[in-house]
MARMARDREN-383386 format. One record per residue (C-alpha): x, y, z. Coordinates in steps of 0.2 Angstrom, whole numbers, padded with zeros to 4 digits, always signed. Layout:
BEGIN
XYZ/...
***
This chain:
BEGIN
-0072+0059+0120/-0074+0041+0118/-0086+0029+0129/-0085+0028+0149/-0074+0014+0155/-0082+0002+0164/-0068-0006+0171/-0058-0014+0156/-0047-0013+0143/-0051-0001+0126/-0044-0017+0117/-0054-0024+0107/-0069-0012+0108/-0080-0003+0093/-0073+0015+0098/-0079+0028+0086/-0065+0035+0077/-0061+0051+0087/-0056+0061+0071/-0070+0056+0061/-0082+0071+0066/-0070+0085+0061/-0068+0075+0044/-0086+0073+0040/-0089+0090+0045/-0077+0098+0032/-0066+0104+0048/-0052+0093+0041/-0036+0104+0035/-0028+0097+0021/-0012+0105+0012/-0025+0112-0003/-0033+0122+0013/-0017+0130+0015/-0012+0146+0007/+0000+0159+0018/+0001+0175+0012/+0012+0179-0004/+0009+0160-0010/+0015+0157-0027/+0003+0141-0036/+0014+0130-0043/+0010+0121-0062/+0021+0108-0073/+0023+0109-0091/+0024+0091-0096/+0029+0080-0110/+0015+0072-0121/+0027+0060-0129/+0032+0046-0121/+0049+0042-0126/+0058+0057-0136/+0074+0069-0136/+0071+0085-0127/+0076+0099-0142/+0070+0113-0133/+0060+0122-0122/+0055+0139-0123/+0046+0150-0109/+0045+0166-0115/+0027+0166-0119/+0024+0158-0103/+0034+0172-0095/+0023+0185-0101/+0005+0178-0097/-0003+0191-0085/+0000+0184-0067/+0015+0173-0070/+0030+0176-0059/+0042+0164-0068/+0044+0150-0079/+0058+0136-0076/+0065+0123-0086/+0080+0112-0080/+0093+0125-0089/+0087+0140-0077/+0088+0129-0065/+0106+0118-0065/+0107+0116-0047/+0091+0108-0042/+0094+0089-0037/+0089+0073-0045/+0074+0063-0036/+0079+0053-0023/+0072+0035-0024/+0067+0025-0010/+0080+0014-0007/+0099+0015-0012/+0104+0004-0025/+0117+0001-0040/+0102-0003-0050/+0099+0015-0052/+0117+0022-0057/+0114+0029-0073/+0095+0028-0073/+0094+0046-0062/+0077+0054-0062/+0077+0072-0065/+0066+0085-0056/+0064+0092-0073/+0068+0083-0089/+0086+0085-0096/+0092+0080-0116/+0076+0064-0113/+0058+0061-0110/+0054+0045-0103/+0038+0042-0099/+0019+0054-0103/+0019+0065-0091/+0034+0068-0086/+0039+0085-0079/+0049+0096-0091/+0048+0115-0084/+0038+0121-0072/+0026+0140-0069/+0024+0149-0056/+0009+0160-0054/+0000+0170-0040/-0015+0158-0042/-0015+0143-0053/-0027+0148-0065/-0011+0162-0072/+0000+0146-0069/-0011+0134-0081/-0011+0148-0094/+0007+0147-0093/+0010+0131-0095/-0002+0131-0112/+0008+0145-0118/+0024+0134-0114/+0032+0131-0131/+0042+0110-0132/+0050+0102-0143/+0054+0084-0144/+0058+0073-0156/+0049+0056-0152/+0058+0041-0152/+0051+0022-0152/+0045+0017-0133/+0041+0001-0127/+0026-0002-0115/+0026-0021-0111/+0040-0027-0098/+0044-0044-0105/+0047-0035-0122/+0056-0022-0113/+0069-0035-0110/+0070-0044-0125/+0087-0037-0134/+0077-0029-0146/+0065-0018-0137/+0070+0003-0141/+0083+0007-0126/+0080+0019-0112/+0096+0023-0106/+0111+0022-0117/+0122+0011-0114/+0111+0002-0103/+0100-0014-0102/+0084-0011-0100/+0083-0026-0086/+0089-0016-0070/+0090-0031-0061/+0086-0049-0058/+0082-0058-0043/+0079-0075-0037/+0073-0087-0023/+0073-0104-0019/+0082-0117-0028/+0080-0123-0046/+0068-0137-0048/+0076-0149-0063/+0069-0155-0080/+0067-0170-0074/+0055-0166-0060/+0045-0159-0075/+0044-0171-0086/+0042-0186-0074/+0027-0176-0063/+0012-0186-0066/+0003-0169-0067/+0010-0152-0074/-0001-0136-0077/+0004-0121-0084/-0001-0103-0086/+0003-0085-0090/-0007-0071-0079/-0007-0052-0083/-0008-0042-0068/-0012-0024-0076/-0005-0007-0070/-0015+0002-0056/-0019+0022-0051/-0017+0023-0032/-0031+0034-0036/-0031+0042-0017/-0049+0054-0014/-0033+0067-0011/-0019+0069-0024/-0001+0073-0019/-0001+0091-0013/+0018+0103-0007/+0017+0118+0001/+0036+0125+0007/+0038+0140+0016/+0057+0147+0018/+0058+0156+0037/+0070+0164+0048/+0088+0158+0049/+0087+0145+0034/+0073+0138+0038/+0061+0127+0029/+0045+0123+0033/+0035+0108+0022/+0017+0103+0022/+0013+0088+0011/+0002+0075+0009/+0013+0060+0016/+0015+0044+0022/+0033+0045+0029/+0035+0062+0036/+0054+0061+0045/+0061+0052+0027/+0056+0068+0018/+0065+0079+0027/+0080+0069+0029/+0079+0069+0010/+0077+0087+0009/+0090+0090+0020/+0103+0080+0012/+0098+0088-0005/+0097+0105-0003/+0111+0107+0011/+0099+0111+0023/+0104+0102+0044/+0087+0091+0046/+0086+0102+0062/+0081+0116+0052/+0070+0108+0040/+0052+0104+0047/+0039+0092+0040/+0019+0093+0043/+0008+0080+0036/-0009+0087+0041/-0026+0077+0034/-0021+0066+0021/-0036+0058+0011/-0028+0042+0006/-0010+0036+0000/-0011+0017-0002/+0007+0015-0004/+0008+0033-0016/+0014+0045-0004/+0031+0037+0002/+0042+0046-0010/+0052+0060-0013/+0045+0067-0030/+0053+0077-0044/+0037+0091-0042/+0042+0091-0022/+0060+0096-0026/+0055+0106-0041/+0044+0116-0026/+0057+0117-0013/+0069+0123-0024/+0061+0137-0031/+0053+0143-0013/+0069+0145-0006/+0076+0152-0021/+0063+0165-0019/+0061+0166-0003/+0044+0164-0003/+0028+0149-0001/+0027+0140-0017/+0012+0126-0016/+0008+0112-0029/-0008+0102-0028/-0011+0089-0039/-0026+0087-0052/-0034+0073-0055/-0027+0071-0075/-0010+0070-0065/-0013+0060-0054/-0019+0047-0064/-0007+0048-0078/+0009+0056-0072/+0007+0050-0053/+0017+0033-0049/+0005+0020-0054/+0006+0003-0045/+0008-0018-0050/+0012-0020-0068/+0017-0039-0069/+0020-0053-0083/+0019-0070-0075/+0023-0086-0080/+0020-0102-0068/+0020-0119-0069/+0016-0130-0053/+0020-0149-0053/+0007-0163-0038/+0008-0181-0040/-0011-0189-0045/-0019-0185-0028/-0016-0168-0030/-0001-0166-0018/+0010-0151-0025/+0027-0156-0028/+0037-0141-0036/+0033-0121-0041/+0041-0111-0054/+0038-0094-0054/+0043-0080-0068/+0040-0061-0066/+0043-0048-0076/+0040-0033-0068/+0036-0014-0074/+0047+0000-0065/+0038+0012-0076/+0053+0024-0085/+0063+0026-0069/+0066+0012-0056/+0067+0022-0040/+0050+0015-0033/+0046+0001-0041/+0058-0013-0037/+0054-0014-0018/+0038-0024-0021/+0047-0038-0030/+0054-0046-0013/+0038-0047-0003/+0031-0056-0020/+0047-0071-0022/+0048-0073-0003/+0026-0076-0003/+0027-0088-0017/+0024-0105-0006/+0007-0097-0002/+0000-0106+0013/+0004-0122+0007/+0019-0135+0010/+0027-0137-0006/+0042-0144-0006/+0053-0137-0020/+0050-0118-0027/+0061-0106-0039/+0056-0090-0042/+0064-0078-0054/+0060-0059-0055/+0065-0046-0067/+0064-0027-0063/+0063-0019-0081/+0060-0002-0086/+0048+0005-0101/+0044+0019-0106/+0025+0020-0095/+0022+0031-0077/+0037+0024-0064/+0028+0011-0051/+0029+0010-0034/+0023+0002-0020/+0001-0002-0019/-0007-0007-0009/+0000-0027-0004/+0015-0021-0014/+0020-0040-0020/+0010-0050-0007/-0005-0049-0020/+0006-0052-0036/+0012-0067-0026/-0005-0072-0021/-0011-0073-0039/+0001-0082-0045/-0002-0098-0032/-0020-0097-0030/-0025-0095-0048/-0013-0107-0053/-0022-0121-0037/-0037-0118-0047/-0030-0125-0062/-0023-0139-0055/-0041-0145-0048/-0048-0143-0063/-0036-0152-0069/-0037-0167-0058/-0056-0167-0059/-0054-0162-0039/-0064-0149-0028/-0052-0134-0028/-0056-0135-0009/-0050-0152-0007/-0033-0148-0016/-0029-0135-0003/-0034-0145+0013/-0023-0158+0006/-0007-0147+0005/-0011-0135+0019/+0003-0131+0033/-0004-0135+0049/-0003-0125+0066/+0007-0139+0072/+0020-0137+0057/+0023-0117+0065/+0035-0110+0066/+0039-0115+0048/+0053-0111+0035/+0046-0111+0017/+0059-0115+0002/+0059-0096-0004/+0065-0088+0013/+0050-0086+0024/+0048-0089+0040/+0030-0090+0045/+0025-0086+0064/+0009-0092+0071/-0007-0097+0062/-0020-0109+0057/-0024-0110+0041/-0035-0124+0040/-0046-0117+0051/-0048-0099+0040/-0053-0110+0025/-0067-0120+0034/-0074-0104+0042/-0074-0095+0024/-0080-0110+0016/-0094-0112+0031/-0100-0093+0031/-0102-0094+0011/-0113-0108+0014/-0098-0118-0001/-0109-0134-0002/-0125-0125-0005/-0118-0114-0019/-0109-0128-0026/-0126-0137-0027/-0136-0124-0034/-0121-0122-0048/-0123-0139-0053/-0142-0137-0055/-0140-0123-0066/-0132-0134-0078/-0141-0145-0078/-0158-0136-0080/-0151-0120-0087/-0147-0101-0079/-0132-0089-0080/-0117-0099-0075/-0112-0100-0059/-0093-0100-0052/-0085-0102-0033/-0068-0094-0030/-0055-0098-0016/-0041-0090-0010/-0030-0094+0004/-0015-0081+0006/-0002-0077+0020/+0006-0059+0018/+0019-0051+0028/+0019-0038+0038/+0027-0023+0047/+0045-0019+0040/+0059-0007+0051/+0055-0001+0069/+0047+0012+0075/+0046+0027+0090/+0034+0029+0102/+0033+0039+0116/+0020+0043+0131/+0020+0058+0140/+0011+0063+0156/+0010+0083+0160/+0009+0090+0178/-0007+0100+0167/-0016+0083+0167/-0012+0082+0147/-0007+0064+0141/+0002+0063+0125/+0005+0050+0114/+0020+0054+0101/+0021+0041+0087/+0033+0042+0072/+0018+0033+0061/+0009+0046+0050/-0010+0042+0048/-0016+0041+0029/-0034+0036+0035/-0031+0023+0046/-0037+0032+0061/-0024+0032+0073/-0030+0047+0085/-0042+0034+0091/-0032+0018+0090/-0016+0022+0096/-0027+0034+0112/-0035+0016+0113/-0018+0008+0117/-0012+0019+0129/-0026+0022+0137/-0029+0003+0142/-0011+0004+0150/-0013+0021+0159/-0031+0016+0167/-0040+0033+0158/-0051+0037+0147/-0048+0037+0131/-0051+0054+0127/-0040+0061+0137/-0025+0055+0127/-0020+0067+0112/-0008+0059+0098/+0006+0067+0091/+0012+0062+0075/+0017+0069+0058/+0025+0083+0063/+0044+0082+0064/+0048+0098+0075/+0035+0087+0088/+0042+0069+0084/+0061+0066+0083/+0060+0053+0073/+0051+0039+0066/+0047+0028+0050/+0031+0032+0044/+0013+0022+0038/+0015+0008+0025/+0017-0012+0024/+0003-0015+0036/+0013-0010+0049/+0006+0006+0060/-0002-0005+0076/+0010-0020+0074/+0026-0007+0079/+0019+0009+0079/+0007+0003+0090/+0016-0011+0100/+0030+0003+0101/+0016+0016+0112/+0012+0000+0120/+0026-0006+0128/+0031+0013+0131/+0017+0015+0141/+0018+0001+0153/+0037+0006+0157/+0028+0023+0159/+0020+0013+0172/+0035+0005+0181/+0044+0022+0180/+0029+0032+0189/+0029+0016+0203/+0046+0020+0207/+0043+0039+0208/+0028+0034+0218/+0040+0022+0229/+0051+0035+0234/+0039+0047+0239/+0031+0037+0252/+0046+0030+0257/+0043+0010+0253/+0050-0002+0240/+0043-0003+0222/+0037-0020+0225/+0022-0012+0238/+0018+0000+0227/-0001-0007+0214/-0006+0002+0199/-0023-0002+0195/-0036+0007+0186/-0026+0022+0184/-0023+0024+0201/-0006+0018+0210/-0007+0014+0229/+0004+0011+0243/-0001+0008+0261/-0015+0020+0261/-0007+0034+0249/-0015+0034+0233/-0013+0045+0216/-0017+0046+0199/-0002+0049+0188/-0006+0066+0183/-0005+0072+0204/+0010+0059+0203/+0019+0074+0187/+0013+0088+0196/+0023+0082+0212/+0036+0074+0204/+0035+0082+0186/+0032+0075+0170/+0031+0057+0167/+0038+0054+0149/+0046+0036+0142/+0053+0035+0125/+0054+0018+0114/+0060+0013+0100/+0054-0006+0093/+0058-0015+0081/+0049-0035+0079/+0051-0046+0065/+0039-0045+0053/+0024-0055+0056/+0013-0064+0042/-0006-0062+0045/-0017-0075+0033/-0034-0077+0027/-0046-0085+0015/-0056-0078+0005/-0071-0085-0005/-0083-0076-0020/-0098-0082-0028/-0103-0073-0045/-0111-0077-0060/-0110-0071-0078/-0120-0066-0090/-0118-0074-0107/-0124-0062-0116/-0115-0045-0109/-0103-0054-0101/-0105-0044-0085/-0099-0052-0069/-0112-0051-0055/-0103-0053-0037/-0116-0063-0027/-0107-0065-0012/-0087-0063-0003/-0082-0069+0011/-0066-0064+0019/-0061-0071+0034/-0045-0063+0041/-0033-0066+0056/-0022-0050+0060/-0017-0055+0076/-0024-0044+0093/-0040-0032+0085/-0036-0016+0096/-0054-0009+0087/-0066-0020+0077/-0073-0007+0069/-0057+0000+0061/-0054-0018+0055/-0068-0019+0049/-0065-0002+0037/-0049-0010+0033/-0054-0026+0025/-0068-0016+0016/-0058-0001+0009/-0045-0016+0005/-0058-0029-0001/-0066-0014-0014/-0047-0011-0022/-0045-0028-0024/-0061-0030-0034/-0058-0014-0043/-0042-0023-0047/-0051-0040-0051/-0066-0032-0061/-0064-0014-0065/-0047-0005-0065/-0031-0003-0075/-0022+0011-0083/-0022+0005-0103/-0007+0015-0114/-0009+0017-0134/+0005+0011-0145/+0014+0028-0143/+0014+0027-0123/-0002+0037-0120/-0011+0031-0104/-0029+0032-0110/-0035+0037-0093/-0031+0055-0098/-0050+0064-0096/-0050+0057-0078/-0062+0048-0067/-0072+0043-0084/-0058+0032-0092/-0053+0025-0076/-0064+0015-0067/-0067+0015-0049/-0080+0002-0040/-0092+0014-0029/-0105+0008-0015/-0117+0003-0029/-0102-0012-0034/-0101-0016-0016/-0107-0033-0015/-0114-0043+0001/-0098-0045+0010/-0097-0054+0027/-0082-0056+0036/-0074-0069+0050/-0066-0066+0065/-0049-0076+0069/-0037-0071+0082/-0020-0079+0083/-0010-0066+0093/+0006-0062+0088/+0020-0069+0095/+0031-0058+0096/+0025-0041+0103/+0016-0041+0120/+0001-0030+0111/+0001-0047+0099/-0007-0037+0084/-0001-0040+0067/-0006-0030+0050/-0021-0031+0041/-0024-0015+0029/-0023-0025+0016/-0029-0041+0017/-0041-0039+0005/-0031-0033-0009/-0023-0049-0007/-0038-0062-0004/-0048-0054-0017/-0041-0053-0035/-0039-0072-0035/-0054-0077-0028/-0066-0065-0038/-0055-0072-0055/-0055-0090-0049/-0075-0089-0047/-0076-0081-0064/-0065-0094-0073/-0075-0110-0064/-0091-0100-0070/-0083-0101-0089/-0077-0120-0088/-0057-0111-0085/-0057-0102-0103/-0039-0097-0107/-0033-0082-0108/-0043-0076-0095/-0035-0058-0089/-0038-0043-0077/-0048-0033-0079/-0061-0045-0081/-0073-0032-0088/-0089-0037-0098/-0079-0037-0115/-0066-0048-0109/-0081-0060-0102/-0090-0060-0115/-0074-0066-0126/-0075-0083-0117/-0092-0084-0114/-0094-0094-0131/-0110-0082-0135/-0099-0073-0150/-0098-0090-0160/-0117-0093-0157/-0114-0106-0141/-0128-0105-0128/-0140-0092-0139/
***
């Protein structure tokens, strides 16, 4: 039920997550729970080529393995729509995405017929028994030789470069070569697997009158089912869509898949439940995988270290089909100034295709590509000037009294004080005593020893959102959200909201969300931006709620609004008082509807690692991170607090541990699961401390802005930039920086340092 209230708001207190005692019970009901009767299980014959002529596919072995019900390949099946990508946009004429492969395979993994069994196990048979045939062609893995006019083309006729983008204005030659310093560099930002506890999971039940209902493992619940209502012909009035428990998404569950449509369309072509749950070789090779980035930047300062120009080239991966991955490449070219004031930046991105799993948005989805590229590249230039990396970033720093403030590539950033999240970061790593005990241990000997920084600024929130507040003659209090919770815990935060307006308790509010037969609309859970506008949308919801039960309340004693009080749950006037539930049981049910929309606002932080490296294993030890993070308002510390760690571990598993490797011939080498790919666990978590920084944001009353994934942001560059200082800046220094690739620059494999 939540604690007592003594009198305050719920803003800002440690409530324990209302939904966490069902989840850690088992009691959680996820779509793999879920099995009505005469279900058909659901399996995909896919292609083991990456890039290759589809000759022919024959079922009839499939057919006739005991429990299969039917086997389907895009020929028995001329009618079932392409995917649909996130966004509309001429970049994709031509580049369609099939639900099942037709004439070409573009990518390991990708769907080419699918089974149908009355358990999985018959279904798996059939897809062994599944006979293909594809003649393999040349593929092309890397993007920046994807767009070179000799790379193997995907679509005929086509350019594999499906579109180019710039921001700010070219910076001349002669800026260049009259800068009194120049650094240069090239980064790698590897290919990622979401990697969710729970894979992407369908189940679609045809009813009554064309009806379709759809449970799935989502993060935008009212998208899908406009989706699926516009593809199959169905009015969105008779299509409903359940997200129940989700275990995780991170960006990987906003899309309308080929295996979702290849589901729908066979239920209601037999009018029965078809449901597909993932495994985990799926998921990690034929599941959208996320980054996948080339970079090459060159920043120009005069000799005190006082940035003068950015240059910024991306190449970015859309895997074979471009339908997910092109939305992070604008948050990264409108993030390129960083937190700095630099004066003059050009950016130039490329979305190209190859012939690797499609991308789509992870986790920061461009904030961290475009936090990389500056704060690596700052690093550089203090080494270069012989300068404390610290000192370079005081010195170019935007100050609060510079904000609001319009950066060259098209940002607008709101409120903020930068300076100040570097100083705390720097204070609670204890910088200077680090910094000194690096210094003894060359001089006296020990395992090198590096300091990292990284200052970001991402944005957050993106589209409006619906909330609504409801309170029942019955004494139920509802709050209806269109956010769909992932994990973020939203039945406790969004009850928290509310409930401070309302003056109740916090376990009497029930949310409602992820149901589109309960919710009429709404956007969904990604780009940071559930509490900033789902949550500012409940907020300001509930305080007209207020005003509205005030006027009831006016009227039925016969005085104007203005002598009607509301405190404390409780509305007064004269000596007539009620709660608002006696106020719906006399007057009926109170229920405000809102729909809000506020700019996107741009949380910032700093982050600082200490690690050292062995020279001989070249293993990276994390000794310390620090993140210090202000998202604007905390509704619940304690959520935040999960946030930055769930977010702070993916961004170390990016710095350290993870990426999805292909062989030569397309194969991602992460095929056996969980043992090719590797995860940091609670035993890599290292000591972490965070800071606390609150500048509210301006433009919602609630003043909270996003901050699920701050760290995924602040920690790649800092972790690598500690790693590099600890080598003396080696170059060629890539994520993942795994022992191997330590060890490579440690200067041990020449015989330095034995």
């Amino acid at each position: 039920m939540g604690p007592e209230r003594d009198g305050g708001s719920y803003v800002g207190r440690r409530v324990v997550r209302i939904e966490d005692g069902r989840l850690v019970r088992g009691e959680g009901t996820y779509v793999a729970d879920m099995r009505p009767e005469g279900c058909l299980e659901a399996a995909f014959v896919r292609s083991h080529v990456a890039h290759g002529r589809l000759e022919g596919v024959d079922l009839d072995a499939a057919r006739a393995v005991p429990g299969v019900v039917g086997a389907y390949s895009a020929e028995d099946l001329p009618d079932l729509p392409a995917a649909r990508p996130l966004f509309q946009s001429d970049v994709l004429e031509g580049r369609e995405w099939p639900a099942l492969a037709r004439e070409r395979v573009r990518f390991f993994g990708q769907t080419i017929a699918v089974v149908l069994a009355g358990d999985r196990y018959a279904a798996e048979d059939g897809v062994e028994a599944a006979g293909v045939a594809i003649e393999e062609l040349p593929c092309v893995i890397d993007p920046t030789e994807a767009a070179s006019t000799s790379a193997p083309e995907l679509f005929e006729g086509l350019s594999n470069v499906v579109g180019e983008w710039e921001a700010g204005e070219p910076v001349g030659e002669d800026l260049w070569s009259e800068a009194p310093v120049v650094v240069e560099a090239s980064y790698r930002i590897p290919p990622l697997s979401h990697a969710s506890i729970e894979a992407r999971a369908i189940l679609a039940e045809p009813g009554e009158g064309g009806t379709l209902t759809v449970w799935v493992s989502h993060q935008a619940p009212h998208r899908l089912r406009r989706d699926l209502s516009e593809l199959f012909g169905i009015p969105q009035e008779k299509v409903r869509v359940v997200v129940p428990d989700v275990g995780g998404a991170f960006g990987g569950k906003s899309e309308t898949f080929p295996e979702y449509l290849a589901v729908v369309h066979l239920a209601l072509r037999l009018g029965r439940p078809v449901r597909w749950v993932e495994d985990r070789t799926e998921a990690l090779t034929a599941a959208v995988h996320g980054r996948g980035q080339n970079q090459r930047v060159r920043l120009a300062a005069d000799r005190d270290g006082r940035m003068l120009a950015l240059e910024v080239e991306a190449d970015a991966s859309t895997g074979a089909y471009p339908h997910y991955g092109v939305a992070p490449i604008f948050n990264m070219l409108r993030l390129l100034s960083g937190v700095y004031r630099i004066p003059r930046i050009h950016a130039r991105a490329r979305a190209v295709v190859t012939n690797t799993t499609p991308t789509a948005p992870y986790r920061g989805a461009g904030r961290p590509e475009a936090a990389y590229a500056v704060e690596r590249t700052v690093d550089l230039l203090a080494a270069r000037l012989g300068e404390d990396p610290a000192e370079v970033r005081r010195l170019n720093m935007i100050h609060p009294g510079e904000l609001p403030h319009e950066t060259p590539v098209g940002a607008r950033y709101d409120s903020g004080d930068y300076p100040a999240a570097l100083e705390k970061a720097l204070e609670a790593a204890d910088y200077g005593g680090w910094r000194a005990e690096q210094e003894r241990r060359r001089r006296e000997g020990g395992p090198p020893l590096g300091v990292g920084i990284c200052c970001y600024v991402e944005s957050a929130g993106v589209m409006g959102e619906y909330g609504a507040v409801e309170v029942r003659p019955d004494g139920e209090i509802l709050a209806l959200s269109g956010a769909s919770s992932t994990g973020q815990g939203h039945e406790t935060t969004f009850a928290q909201v509310v409930a401070s307006v309302l003056g109740v308790e916090v376990g009497r509010i029930r949310v409602v969300e992820a149901d589109t037969a309960a919710v009429p609309r709404g956007v969904g859970s990604y780009a940071s931006r559930s509490m900033q506008v789902g949550g500012a949308a409940l907020h300001r919801a509930s305080l007209r709620l207020v005003e509205e039960a005030r006027r009831r309340m006016a009227g039925l004693c016969g005085v104007s609004v203005e002598e009607v009080s509301f405190r404390e749950g409780i509305l007064r006037a004269g000596e007539e008082e009620m709660d608002l539930v006696r106020l719906a049981s006399r007057t009926g049910a109170l229920r405000v509807e809102e729909d809000f929309e506020p700019p996107q606002s741009f949380p910032y932080g700093c982050y600082v690692a200490v690690v050292e490296v062995d020279p001989e294993l070249g293993v990276v030890r994390v000794l310390r991170l620090v993140a210090a993070d202000d998202c604007g308002v905390v509704v619940n510390p304690l959520v935040v607090d999960g946030q930055i760690y769930g977010s702070l571990m993916q961004g170390l598993g990016q710095a350290l541990y993870e990426e999805v490797p292909y062989d030569a011939r397309g194969r991602p080498l992460v095929d056996h699961g969980l043992l090719d790919y590797l995860l940091p666990t609670f035993s890599e978590l290292p000591s972490v401390r965070t800071v606390e920084m609150e500048t509210p944001n301006p433009n919602t009353p609630l003043g909270a802005k996003g901050v699920g994934e701050s760290g995924s942001i602040g920690a790649p560059p800092a972790v690598v930039n500690a790693v590099a200082d600890a080598l003396g800046h080696p170059d060629g220094l890539q994520m993942p920086l795994t022992p191997q690739a330590c060890w490579m620059k440690t200067g041990v494999r020449e015989g330095v340092g034995k």
